[in-house]
C-alpha positions as a Markdown table, in Angstrom:
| # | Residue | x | y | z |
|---|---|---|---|---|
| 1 | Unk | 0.0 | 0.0 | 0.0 |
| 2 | Unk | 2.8 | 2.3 | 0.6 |
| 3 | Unk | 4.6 | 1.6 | -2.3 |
| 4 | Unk | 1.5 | 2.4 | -4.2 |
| 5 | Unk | 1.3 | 5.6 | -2.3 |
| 6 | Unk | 5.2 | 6.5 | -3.5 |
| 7 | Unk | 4.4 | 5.9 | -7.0 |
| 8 | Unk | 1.5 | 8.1 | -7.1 |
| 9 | Unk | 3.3 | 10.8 | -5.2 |
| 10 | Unk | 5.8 | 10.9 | -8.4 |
| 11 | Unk | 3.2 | 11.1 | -11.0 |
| 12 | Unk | 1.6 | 14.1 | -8.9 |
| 13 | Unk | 5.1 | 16.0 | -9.4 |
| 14 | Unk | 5.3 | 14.9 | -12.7 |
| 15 | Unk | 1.6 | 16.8 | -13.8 |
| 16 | Unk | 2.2 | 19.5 | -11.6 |
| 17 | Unk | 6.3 | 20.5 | -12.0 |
| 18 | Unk | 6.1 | 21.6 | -15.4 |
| 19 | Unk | 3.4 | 24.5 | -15.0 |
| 20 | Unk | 4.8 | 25.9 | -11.5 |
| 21 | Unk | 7.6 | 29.2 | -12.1 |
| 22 | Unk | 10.6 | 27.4 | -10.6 |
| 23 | Unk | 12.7 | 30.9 | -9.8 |
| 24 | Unk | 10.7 | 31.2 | -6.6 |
| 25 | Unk | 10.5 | 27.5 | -5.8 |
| 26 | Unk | 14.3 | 28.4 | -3.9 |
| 27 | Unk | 12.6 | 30.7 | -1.8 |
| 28 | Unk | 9.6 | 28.5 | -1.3 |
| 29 | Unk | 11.0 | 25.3 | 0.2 |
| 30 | Unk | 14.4 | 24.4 | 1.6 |
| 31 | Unk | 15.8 | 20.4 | 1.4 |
| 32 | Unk | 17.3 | 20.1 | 4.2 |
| 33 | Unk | 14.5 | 20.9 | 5.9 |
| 34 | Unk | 12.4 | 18.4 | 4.0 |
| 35 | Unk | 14.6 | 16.1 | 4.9 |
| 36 | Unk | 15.4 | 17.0 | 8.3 |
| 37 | Unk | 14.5 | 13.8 | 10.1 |
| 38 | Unk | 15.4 | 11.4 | 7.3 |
| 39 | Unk | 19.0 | 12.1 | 6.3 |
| 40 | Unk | 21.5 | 14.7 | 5.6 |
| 41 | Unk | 21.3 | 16.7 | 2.1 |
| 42 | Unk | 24.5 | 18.2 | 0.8 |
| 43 | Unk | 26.9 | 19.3 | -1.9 |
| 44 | Unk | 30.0 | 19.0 | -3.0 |
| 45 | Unk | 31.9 | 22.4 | -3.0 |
| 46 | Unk | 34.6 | 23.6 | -5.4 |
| 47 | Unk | 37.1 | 26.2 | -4.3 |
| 48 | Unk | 35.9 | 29.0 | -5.5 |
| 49 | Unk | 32.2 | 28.2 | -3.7 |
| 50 | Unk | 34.4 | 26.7 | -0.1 |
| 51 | Unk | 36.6 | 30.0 | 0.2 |
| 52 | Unk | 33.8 | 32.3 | 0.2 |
| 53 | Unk | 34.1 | 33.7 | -3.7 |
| 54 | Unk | 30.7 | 32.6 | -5.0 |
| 55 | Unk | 28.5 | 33.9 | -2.5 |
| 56 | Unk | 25.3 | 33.2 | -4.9 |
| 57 | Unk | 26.2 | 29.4 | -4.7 |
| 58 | Unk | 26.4 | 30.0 | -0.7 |
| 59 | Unk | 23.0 | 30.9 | -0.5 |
| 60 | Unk | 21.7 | 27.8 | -2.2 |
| 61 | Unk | 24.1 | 25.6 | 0.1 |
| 62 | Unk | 22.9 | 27.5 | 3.5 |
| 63 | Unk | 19.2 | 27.3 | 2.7 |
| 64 | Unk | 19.3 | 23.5 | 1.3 |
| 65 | Unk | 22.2 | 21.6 | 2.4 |
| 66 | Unk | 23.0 | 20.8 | 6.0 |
| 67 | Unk | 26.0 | 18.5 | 4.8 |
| 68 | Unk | 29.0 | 19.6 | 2.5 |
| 69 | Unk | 31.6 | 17.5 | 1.1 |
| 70 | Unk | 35.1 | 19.1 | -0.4 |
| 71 | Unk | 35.0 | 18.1 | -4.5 |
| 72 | Unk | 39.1 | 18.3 | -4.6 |
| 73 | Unk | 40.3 | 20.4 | -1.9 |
| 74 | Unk | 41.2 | 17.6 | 0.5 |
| 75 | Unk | 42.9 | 15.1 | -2.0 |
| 76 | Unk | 46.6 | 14.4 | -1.6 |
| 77 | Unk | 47.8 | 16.6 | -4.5 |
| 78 | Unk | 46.0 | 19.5 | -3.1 |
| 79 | Unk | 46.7 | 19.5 | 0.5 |
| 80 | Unk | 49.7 | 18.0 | 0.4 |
| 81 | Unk | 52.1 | 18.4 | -2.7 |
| 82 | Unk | 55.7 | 18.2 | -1.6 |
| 83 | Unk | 56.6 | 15.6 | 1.0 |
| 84 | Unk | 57.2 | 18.9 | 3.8 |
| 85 | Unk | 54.5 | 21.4 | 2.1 |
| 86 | Unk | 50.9 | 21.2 | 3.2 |
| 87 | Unk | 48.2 | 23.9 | 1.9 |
| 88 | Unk | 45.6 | 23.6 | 4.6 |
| 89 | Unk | 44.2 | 27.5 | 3.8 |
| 90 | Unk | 41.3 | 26.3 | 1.6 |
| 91 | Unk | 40.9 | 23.8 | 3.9 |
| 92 | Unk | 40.7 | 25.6 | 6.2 |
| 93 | Unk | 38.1 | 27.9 | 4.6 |
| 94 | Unk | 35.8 | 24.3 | 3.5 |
| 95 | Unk | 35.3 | 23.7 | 7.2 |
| 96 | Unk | 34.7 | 26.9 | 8.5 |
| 97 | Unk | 32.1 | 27.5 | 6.2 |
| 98 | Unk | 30.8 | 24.1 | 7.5 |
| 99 | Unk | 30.6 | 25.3 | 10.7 |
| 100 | Unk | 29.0 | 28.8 | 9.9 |
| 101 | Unk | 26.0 | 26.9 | 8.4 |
| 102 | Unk | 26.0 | 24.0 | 11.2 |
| 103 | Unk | 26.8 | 21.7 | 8.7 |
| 104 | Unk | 28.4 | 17.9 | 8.9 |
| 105 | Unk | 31.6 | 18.1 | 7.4 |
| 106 | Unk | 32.7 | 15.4 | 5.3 |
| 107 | Unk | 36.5 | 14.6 | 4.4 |
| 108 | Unk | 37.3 | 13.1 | 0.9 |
| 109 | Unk | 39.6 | 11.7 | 0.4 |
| 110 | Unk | 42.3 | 10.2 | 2.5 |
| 111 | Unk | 43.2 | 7.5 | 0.1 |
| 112 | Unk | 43.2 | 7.3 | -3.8 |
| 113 | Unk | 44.6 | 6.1 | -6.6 |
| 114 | Unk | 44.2 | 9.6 | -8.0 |
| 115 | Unk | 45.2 | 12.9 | -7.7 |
| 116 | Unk | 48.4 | 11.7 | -5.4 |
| 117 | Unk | 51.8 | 12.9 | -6.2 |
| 118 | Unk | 54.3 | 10.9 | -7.6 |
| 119 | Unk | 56.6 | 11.1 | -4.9 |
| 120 | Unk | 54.3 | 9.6 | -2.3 |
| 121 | Unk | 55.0 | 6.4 | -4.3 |
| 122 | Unk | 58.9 | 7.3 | -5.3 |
| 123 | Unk | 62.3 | 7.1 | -3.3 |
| 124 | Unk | 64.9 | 9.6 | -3.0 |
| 125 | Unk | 66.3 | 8.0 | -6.5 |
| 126 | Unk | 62.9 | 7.9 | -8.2 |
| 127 | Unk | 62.4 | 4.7 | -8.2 |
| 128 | Unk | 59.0 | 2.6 | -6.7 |
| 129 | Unk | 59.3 | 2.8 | -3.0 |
| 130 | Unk | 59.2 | 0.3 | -0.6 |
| 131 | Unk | 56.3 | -0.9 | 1.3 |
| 132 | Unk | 57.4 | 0.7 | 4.8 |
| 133 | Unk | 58.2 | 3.6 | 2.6 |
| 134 | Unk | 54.8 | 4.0 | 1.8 |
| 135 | Unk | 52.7 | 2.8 | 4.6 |
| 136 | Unk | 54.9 | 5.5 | 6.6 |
| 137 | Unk | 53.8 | 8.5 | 4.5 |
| 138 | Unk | 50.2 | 7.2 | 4.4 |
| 139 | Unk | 50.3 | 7.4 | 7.8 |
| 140 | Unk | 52.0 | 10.6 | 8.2 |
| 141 | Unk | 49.6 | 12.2 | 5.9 |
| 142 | Unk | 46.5 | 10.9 | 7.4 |
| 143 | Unk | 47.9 | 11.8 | 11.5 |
| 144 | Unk | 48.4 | 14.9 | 9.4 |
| 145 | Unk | 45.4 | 15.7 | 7.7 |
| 146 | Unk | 43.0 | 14.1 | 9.7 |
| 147 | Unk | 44.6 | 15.4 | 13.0 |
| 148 | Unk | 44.1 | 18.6 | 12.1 |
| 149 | Unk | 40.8 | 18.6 | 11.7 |
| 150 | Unk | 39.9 | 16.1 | 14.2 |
| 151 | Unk | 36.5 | 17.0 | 16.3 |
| 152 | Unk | 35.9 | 19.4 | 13.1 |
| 153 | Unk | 35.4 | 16.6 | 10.1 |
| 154 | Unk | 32.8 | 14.6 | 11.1 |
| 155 | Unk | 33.2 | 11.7 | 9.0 |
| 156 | Unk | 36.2 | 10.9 | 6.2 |
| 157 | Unk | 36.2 | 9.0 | 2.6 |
| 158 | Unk | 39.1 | 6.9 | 4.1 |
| 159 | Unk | 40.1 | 4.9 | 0.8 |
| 160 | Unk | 37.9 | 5.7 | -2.2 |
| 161 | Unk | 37.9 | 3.3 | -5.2 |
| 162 | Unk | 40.2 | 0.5 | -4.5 |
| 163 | Unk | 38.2 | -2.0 | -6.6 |
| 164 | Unk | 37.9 | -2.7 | -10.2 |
| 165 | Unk | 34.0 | -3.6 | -11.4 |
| 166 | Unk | 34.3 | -7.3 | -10.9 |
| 167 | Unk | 35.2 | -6.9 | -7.2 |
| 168 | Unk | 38.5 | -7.4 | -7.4 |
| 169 | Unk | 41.3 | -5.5 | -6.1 |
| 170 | Unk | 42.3 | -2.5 | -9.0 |
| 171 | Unk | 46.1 | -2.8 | -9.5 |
| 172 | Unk | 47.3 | 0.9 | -8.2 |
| 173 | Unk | 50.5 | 1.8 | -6.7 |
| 174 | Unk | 49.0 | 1.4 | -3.3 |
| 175 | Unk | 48.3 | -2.4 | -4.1 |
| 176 | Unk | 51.2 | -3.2 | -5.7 |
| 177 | Unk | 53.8 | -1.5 | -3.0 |
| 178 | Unk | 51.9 | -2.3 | 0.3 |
| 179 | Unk | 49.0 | -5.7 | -1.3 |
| 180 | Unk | 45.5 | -5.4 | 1.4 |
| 181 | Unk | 47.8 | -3.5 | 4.2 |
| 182 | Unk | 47.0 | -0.2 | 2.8 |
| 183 | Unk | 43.7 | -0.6 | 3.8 |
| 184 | Unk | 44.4 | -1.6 | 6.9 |
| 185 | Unk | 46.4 | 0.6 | 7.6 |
| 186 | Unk | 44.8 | 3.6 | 6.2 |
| 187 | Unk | 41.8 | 2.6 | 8.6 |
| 188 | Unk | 43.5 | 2.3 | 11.5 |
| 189 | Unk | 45.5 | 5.5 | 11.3 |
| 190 | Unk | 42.4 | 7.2 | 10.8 |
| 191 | Unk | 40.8 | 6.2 | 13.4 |
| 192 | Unk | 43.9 | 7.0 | 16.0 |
| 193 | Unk | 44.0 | 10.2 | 14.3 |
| 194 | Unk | 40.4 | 11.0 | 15.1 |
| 195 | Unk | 38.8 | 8.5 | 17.2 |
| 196 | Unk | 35.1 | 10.2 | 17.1 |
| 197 | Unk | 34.9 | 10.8 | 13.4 |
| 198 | Unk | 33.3 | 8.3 | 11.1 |
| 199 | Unk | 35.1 | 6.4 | 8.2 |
| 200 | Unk | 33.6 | 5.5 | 5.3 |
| 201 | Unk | 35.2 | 3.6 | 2.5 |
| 202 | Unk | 33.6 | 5.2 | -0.9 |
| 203 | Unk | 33.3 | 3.8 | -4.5 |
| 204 | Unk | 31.5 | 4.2 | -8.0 |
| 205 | Unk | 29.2 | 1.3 | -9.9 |
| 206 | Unk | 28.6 | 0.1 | -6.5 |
| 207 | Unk | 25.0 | -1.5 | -8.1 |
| 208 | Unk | 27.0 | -4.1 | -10.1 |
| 209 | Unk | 26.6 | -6.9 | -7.7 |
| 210 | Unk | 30.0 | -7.9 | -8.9 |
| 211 | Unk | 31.5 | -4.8 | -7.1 |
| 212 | Unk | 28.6 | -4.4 | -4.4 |
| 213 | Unk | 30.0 | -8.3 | -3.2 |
| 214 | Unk | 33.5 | -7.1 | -3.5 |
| 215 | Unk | 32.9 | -3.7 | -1.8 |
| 216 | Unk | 31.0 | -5.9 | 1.2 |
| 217 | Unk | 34.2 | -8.4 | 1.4 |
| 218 | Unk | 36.6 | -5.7 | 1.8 |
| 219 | Unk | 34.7 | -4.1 | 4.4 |
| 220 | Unk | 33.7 | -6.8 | 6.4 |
| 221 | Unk | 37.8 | -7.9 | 6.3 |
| 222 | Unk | 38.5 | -4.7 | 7.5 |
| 223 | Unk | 35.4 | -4.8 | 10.4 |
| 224 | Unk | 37.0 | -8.4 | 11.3 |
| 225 | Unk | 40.0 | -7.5 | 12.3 |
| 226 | Unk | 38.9 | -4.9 | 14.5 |
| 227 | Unk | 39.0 | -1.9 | 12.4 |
| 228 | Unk | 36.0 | 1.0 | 12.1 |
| 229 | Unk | 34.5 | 1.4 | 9.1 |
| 230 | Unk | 31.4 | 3.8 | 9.9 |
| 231 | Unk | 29.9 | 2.7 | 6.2 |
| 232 | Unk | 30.3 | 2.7 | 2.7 |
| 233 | Unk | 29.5 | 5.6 | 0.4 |
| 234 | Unk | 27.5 | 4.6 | -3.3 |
| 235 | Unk | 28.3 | 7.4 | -5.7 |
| 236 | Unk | 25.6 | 8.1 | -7.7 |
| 237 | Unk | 27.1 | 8.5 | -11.1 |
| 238 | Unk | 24.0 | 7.5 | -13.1 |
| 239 | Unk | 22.4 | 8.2 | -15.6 |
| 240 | Unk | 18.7 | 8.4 | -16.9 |
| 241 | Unk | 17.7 | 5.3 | -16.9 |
| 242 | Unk | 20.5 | 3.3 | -15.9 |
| 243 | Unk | 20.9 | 1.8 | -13.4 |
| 244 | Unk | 17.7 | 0.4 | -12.2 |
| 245 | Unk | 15.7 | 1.5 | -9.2 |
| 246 | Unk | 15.8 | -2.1 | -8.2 |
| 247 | Unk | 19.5 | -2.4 | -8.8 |
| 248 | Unk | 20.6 | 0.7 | -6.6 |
| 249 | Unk | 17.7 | -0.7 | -3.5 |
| 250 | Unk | 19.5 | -4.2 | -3.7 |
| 251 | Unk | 23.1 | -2.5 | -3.1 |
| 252 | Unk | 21.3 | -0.3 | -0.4 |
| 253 | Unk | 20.2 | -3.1 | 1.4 |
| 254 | Unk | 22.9 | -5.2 | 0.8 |
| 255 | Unk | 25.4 | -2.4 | 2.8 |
| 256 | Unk | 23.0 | -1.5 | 5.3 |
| 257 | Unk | 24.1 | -4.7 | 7.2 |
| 258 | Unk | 27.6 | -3.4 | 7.9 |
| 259 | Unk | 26.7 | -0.2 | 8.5 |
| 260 | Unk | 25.7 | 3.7 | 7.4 |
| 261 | Unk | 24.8 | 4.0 | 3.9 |
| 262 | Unk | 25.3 | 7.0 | 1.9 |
| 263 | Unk | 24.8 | 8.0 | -1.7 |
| 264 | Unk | 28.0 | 10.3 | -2.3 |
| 265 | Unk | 28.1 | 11.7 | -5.1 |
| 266 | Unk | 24.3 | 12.2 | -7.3 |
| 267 | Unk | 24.7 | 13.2 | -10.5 |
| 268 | Unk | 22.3 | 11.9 | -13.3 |
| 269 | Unk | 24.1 | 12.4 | -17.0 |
| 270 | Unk | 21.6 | 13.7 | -19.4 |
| 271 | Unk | 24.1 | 13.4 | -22.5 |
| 272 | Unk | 25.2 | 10.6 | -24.6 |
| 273 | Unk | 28.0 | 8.7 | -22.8 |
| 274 | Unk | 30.7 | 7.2 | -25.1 |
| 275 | Unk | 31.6 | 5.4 | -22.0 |
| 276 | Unk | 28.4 | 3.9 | -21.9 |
| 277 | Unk | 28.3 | 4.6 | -18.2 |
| 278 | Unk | 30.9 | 1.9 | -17.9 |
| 279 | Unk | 32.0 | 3.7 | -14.4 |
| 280 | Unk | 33.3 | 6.9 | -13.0 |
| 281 | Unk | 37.2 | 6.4 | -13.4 |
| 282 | Unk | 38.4 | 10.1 | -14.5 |
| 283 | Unk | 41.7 | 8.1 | -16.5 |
| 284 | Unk | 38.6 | 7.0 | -19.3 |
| 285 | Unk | 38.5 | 10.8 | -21.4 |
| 286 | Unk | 37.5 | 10.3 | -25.1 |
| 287 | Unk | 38.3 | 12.5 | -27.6 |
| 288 | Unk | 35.6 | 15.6 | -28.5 |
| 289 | Unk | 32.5 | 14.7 | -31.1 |
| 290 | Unk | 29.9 | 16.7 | -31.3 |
| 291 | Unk | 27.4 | 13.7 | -30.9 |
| 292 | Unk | 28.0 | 13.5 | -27.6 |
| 293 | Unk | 27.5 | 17.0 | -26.6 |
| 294 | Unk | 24.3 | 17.7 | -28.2 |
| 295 | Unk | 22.2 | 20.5 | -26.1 |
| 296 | Unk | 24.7 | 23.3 | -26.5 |
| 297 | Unk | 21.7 | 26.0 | -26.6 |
| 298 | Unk | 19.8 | 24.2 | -23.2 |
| 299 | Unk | 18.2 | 21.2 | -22.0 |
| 300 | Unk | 15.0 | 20.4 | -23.9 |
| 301 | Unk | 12.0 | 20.2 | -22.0 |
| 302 | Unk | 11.1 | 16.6 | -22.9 |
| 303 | Unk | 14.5 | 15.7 | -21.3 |
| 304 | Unk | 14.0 | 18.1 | -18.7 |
| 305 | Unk | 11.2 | 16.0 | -18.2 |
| 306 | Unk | 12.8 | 12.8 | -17.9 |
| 307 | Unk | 15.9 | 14.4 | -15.5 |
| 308 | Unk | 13.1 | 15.4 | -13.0 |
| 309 | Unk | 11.6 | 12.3 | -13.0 |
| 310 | Unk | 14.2 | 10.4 | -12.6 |
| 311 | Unk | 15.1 | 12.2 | -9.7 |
| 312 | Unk | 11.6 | 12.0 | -8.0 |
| 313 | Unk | 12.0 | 8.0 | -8.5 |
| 314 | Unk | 15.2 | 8.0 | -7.3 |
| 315 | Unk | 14.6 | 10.4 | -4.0 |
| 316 | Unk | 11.5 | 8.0 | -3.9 |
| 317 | Unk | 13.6 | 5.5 | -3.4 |
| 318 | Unk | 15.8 | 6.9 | -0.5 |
| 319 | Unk | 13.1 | 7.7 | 1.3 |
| 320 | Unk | 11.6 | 4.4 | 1.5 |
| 321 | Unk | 15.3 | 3.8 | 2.8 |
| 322 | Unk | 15.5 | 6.3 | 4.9 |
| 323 | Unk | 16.5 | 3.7 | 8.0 |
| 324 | Unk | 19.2 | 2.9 | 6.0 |
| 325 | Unk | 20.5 | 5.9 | 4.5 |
| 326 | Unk | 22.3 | 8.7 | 6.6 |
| 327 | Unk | 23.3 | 11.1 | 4.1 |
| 328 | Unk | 22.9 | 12.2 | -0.1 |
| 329 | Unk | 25.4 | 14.6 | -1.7 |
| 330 | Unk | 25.0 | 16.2 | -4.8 |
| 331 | Unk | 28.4 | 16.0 | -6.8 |
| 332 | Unk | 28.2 | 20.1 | -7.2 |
| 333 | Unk | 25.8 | 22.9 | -6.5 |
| 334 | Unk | 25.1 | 24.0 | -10.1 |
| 335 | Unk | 25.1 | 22.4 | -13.6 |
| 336 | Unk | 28.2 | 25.1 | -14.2 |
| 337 | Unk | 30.5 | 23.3 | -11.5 |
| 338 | Unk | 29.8 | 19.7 | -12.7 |
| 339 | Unk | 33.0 | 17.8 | -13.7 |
| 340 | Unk | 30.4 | 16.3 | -16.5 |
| 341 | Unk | 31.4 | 18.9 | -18.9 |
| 342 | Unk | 34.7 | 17.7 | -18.3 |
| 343 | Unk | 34.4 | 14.0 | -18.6 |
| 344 | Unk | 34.4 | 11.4 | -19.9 |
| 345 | Unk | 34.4 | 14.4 | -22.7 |
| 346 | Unk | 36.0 | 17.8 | -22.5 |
| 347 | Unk | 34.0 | 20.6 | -23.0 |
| 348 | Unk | 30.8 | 19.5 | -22.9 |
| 349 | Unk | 27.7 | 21.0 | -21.7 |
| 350 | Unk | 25.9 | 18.8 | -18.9 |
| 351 | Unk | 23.0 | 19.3 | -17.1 |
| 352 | Unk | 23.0 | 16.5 | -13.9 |
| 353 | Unk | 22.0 | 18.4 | -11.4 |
| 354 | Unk | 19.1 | 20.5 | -9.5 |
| 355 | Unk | 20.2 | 24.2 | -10.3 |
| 356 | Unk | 20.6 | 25.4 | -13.4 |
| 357 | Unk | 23.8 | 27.4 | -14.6 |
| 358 | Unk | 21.8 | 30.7 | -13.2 |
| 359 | Unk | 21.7 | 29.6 | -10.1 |
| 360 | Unk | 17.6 | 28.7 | -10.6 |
| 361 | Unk | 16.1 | 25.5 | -9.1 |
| 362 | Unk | 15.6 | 23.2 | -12.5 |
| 363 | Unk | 11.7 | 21.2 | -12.1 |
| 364 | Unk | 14.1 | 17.9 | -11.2 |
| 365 | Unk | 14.1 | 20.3 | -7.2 |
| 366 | Unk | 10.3 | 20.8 | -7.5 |
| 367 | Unk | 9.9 | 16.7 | -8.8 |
| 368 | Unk | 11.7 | 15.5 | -5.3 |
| 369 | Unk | 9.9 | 18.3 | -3.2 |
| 370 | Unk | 6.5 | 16.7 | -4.6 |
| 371 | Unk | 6.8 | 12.7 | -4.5 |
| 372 | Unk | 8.3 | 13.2 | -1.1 |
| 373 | Unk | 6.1 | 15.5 | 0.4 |
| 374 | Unk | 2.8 | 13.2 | -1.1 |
| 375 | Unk | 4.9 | 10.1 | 0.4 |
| 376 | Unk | 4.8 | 11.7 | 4.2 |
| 377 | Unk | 1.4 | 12.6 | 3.8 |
């Protein structure tokens, strides 16, 4: 009967978004209130929007958000570029605007095979280090890092991506140099460096039950020996009709039995995919065709359509899950800050998310307001 009551819920907002005037929908409704006792709503920020220099995307993430994540800010490369050099100013700007809004602050990430310098994986003589090598600056980075912001981050992206889709272990300089100790040890540092805060371990295509079962042996081999890992973050680099509802709920449920689960990074790509969503691994860039960057003038209005319904399905869907689910971050605030026009092609234009390029709420904002305010009554 309740599901019944969902689905109806979405087809209201469906008949009704398109006729409403969405500029003062921003003013009308805030998210994070309308999701105030189910789970926190947030965005990830850029720099320009975490040190205070866009101050129209501030007012979006003060009225809607109550949870921010840091899109780059924290990653090795950036807060830590030279084996003595640490830039913890924009940082240090991220969390303080956390804390001006009363937000949960989320760290990401501790561990990647990404955006690390070379040297973290490089002797003296530039050759591969050594396993204590490494495990020794992993842990220097993360007392570091972590330590400094310890009873200010409330939860971290310990190790993000560390699996390939079938479940196995990806072949990075991490694995090679140190095999499973990386994890280990990346959890475990973590946790000394801030006892309180909650670690997740994050990953893309997390709906492939080939990488859902991998993702739940890794954890629970971490959880066995003794090690805290809070929950596992989903990002949710989807697209419009792919994946499933059903396949994301089966990973949900699946990860709600050892532990938090959060959807980490929603984005739903309108545009054709040369990737053919195959995953969310920024190394797979194709060269520029036209054919996949085909709404250069704006998003038509039957696929506006579709984008806001298939975020009213898919918020549908949280909120069923809501016992489940303690946190969903946008990846971005606008459709301007989304790395989408950036990959898997450069220089597209995308359209993933809820606000528009003006800073206006798109009818996907008005589509989750609807099916989820229908649902609780």
């Amino acid at each position: 009967m309740r599901k019944n009551r969902i689905l109806v819920a979405a087809g209201v907002a469906l008949a009704t978004f398109g006729s409403v005037a969405s500029t003062n929908l921003a003013e009308e409704t805030s998210l994070k209130k309308i999701f105030k006792d189910d789970f926190y709503i947030g965005a990830a920020l850029n720099h320009r929007q975490a040190t205070g220099q866009d101050p129209k995307a501030e007012a979006i993430i003060a009225q809607h958000f109550s949870t921010i994540s840091p899109e780059n800010l924290l990653k090795w490369e950036s807060v830590h570029p030279q084996p003595t050099t640490f830039n913890y100013k924009p940082a240090d700007a991220y969390v303080a605007l956390g804390k001006k809004h009363k937000q949960f602050i989320v760290g990401h990430a501790l561990v990647w095979h990404q955006q690390t310098p070379k040297w973290v994986f490089e002797d003296e003589a530039g050759q591969p280090a050594i396993k204590e090598q490494l495990l020794k600056r992993q842990t220097e980075h993360i007392m570091a890092v972590a330590g400094r912001y310890k009873g200010q981050i409330n939860g971290w992206d310990v190790v993000n991506e560390a699996l390939n889709d079938d479940g196995t272990m990806r072949q990075s300089k991490w694995y090679k140099i140190a095999g499973d100790d990386f994890l280990a040890n990346a959890y475990q540092t973590a946790q000394k460096a801030d006892p309180k805060a909650e670690l997740y371990y994050n990953d893309y295509n997390l709906w492939k039950p080939a990488k859902r079962d991998g993702a739940i042996k890794l954890v629970k081999s971490l959880q066995a020996k003794g090690l805290k890992v809070t929950g596992i973050g989903m990002q949710g680099h989807w697209g419009l009709e792919s994946p499933s509802i059903q396949q994301i709920e089966e990973s949900i449920v699946a990860f709600s039995k050892l532990g938090n689960v959060m959807i980490t990074e929603l984005d739903i790509d309108v545009l054709p995919n040369p990737s053919n969503r195959a995953g969310a691994d920024i190394d797979a860039t194709f060269e520029f065709d036209q054919k996949y960057n085909v709404y250069t003038n704006g998003l038509p209005n039957e696929v506006q359509q579709k984008l806001a319904k298939r975020y009213a399905d898919i918020f549908t869907l949280f909120h069923k899950h809501r016992d489940k689910i303690t946190r969903v971050t946008f990846w971005g605030v606008t459709d301007a800050d989304s790395w989408l026009n950036d990959w898997p092609i450069k220089g597209r234009t995308s359209y993933p998310l809820i606000f528009d390029r003006n800073y206006q709420p798109k009818p996907a904002l008005q589509a989750i307001v609807q099916a989820v305010k229908k649902e609780k009554s």
